[in-house]
ZAVO-48904 format. One record per residue: residue number from 0; residue in one letter; x, y, z of N, C-alpha, C in turn. Coordinates in pm, whole numbers, padded with zeros to 5 digits. Layout:
BEGIN
> resi:resn:nx:ny:nz:cax:cay:caz:cx:cy:cz
> NUM:A:X:Y:Z:X:Y:Z:X:Y:Z
...
//
This chain:
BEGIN
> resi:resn:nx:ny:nz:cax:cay:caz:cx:cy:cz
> 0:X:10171:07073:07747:10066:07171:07752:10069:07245:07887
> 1:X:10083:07345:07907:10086:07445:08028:09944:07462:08093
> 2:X:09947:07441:08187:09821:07468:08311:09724:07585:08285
> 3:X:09604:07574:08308:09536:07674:08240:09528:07781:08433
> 4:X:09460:07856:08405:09476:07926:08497:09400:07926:08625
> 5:X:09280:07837:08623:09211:07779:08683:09237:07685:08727
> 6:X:09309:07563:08664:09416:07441:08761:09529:07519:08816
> 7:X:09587:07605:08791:09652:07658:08917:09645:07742:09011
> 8:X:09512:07764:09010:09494:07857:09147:09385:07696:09240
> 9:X:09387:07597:09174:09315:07519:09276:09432:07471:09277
> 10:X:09544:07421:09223:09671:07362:09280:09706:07416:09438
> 11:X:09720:07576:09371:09741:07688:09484:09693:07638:09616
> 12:X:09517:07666:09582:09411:07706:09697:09350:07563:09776
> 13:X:09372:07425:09631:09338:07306:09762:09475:07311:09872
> 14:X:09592:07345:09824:09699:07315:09942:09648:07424:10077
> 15:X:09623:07530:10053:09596:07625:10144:09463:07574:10221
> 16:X:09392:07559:10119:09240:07515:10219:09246:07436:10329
> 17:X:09341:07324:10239:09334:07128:10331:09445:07199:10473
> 18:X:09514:07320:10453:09571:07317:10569:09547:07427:10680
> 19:X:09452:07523:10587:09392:07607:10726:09283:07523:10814
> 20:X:09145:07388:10666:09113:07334:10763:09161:07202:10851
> 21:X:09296:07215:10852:09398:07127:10952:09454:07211:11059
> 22:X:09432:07323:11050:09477:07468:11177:09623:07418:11176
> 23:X:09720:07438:11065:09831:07434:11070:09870:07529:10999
> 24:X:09916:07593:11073:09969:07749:11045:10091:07804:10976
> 25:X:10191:07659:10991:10326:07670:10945:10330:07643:10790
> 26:X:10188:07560:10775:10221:07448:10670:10101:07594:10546
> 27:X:10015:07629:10629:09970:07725:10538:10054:07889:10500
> 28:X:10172:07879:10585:10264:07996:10577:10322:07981:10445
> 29:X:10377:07825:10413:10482:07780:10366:10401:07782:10222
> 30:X:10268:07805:10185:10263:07834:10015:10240:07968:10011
> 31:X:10324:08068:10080:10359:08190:10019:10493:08266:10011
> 32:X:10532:08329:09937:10607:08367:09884:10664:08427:09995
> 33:X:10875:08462:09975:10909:08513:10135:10869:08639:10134
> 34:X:10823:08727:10026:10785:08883:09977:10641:08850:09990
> 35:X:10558:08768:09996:10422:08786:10021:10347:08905:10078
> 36:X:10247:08963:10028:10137:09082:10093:10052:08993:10107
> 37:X:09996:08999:10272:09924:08923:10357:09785:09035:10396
> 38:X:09646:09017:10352:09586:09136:10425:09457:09027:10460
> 39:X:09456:08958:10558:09345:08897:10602:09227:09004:10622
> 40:X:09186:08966:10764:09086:09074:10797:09126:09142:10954
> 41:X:09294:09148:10936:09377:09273:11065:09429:09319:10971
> 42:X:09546:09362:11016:09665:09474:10930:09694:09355:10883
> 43:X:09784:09412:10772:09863:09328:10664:09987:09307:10704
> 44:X:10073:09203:10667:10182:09188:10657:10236:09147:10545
> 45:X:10382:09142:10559:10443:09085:10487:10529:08976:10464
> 46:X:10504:08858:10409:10626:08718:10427:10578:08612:10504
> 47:X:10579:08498:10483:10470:08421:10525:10502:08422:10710
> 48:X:10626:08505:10774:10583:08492:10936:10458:08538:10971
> 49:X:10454:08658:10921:10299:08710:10926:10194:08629:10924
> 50:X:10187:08541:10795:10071:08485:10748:10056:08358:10869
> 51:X:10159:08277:10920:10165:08176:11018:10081:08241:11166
> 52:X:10123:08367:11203:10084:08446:11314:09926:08434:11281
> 53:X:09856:08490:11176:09724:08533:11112:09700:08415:11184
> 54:X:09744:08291:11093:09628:08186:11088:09636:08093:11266
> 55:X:09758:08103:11334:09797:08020:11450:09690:08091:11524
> 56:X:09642:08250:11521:09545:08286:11611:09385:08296:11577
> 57:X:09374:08218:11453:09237:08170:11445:09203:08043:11524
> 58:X:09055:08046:11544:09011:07948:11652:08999:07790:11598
> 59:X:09044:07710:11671:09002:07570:11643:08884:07546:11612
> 60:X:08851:07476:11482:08772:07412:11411:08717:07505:11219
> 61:X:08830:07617:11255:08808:07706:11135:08839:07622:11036
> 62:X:08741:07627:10927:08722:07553:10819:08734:07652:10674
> 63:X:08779:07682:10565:08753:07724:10454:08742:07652:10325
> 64:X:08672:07661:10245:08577:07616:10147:08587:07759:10022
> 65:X:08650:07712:09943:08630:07847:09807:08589:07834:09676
> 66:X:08548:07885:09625:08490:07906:09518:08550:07985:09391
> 67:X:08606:07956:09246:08692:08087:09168:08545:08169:09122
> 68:X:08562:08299:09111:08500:08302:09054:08559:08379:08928
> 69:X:08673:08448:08897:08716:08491:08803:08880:08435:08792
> 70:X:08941:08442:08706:09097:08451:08685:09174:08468:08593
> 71:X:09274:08561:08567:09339:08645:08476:09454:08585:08434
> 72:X:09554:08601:08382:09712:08574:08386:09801:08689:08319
> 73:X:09830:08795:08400:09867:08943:08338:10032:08915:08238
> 74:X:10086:08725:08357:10210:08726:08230:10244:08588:08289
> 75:X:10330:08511:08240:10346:08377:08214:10368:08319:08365
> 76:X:10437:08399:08495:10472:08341:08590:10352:08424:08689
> 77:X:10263:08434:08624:10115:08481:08756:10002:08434:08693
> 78:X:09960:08430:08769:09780:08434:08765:09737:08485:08897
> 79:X:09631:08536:08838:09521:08649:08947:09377:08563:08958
> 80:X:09356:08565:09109:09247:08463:09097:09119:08589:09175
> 81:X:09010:08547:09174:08919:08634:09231:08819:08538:09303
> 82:X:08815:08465:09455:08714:08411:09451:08620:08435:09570
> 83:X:08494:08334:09627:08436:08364:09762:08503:08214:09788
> 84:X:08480:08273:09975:08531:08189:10053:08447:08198:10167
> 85:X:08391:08072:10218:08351:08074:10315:08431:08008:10421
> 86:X:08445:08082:10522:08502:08039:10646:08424:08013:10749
> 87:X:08391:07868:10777:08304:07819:10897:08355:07771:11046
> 88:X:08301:07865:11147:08345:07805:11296:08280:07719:11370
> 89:X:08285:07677:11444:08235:07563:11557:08111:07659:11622
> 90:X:08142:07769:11602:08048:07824:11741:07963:07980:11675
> 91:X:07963:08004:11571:07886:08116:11501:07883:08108:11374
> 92:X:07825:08203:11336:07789:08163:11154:07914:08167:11081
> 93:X:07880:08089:10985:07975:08098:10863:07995:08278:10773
> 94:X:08155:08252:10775:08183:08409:10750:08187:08396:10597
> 95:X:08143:08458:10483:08152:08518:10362:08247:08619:10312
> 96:X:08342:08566:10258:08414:08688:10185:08483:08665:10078
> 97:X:08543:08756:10050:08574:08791:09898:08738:08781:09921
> 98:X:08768:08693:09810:08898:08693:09825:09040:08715:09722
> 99:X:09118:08790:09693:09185:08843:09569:09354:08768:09593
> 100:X:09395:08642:09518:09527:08627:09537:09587:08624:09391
> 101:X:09743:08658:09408:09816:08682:09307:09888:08487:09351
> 102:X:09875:08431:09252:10000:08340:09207:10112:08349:09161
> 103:X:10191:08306:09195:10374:08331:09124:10417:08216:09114
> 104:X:10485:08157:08990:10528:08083:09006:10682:08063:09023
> 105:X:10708:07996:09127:10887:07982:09243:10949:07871:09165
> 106:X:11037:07846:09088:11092:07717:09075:11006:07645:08969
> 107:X:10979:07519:09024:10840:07429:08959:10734:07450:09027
> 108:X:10707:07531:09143:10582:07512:09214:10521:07679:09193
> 109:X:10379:07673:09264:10335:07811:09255:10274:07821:09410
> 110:X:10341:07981:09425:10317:08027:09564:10227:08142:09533
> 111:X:10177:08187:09635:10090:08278:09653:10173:08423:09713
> 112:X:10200:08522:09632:10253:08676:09622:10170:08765:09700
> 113:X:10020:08735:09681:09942:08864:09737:09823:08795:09739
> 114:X:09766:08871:09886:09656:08727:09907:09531:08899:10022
> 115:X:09397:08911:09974:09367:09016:09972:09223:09007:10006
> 116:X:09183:09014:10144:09022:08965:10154:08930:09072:10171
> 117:X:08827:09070:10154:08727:09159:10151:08548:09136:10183
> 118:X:08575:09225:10285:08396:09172:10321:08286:09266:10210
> 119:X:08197:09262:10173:08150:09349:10106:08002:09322:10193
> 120:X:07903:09445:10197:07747:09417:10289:07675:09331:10201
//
């Protein structure tokens, strides 16, 4: 029976979570794709060097916590996830945002293609 589309974007997103809140930057580079679109909340890049840079210059004790709230599968090797994420620091409020990633699946595993955040007021 094949994974519904919701166990694989938490397959995806617990690996990513458990390692941004571990502030390991290499290890959260390494579930995206080498073609990855990276658009935190600077300029975007592309390929997970980018994404390692993003996260190595966030501050110690950054925590993220997400939520799905929608998810698609436009064809057998993606799914589109839509969720909130809160990102909490040591030293100011917890940040809210909106977050859009594409899944791909590499081999046997699934990486993250396009990863797309958004503050909304």
């Amino acid at each position: 029976m094949a994974d519904t589309e919701t166990q694989i974007l938490h397959h995806v997103l617990d690996r990513w979570e458990a390692a941004v809140n571990a502030h390991d930057s290499k290890r959260v580079a390494s579930y995206f794709t080498d073609d990855a679109i990276f658009q935190g909340l600077h300029p975007y890049s592309v390929g997970p060097g980018g994404v390692a840079e993003y996260y190595e210059a966030q501050p110690i004790g950054l925590t993220a916590a997400y939520s799905i709230l929608e998810t698609r599968r436009p064809a057998d090797d993606l799914v589109l996830g839509y969720m909130s994420v809160d990102f909490a620091f040591r030293d100011r409020p917890t940040l809210t945002v909106n977050l859009c990633v594409m899944a791909r699946r590499v081999g046997d595993d699934w990486l993250i293609s396009h990863y797309q955040v958004s503050r909304l007021p």
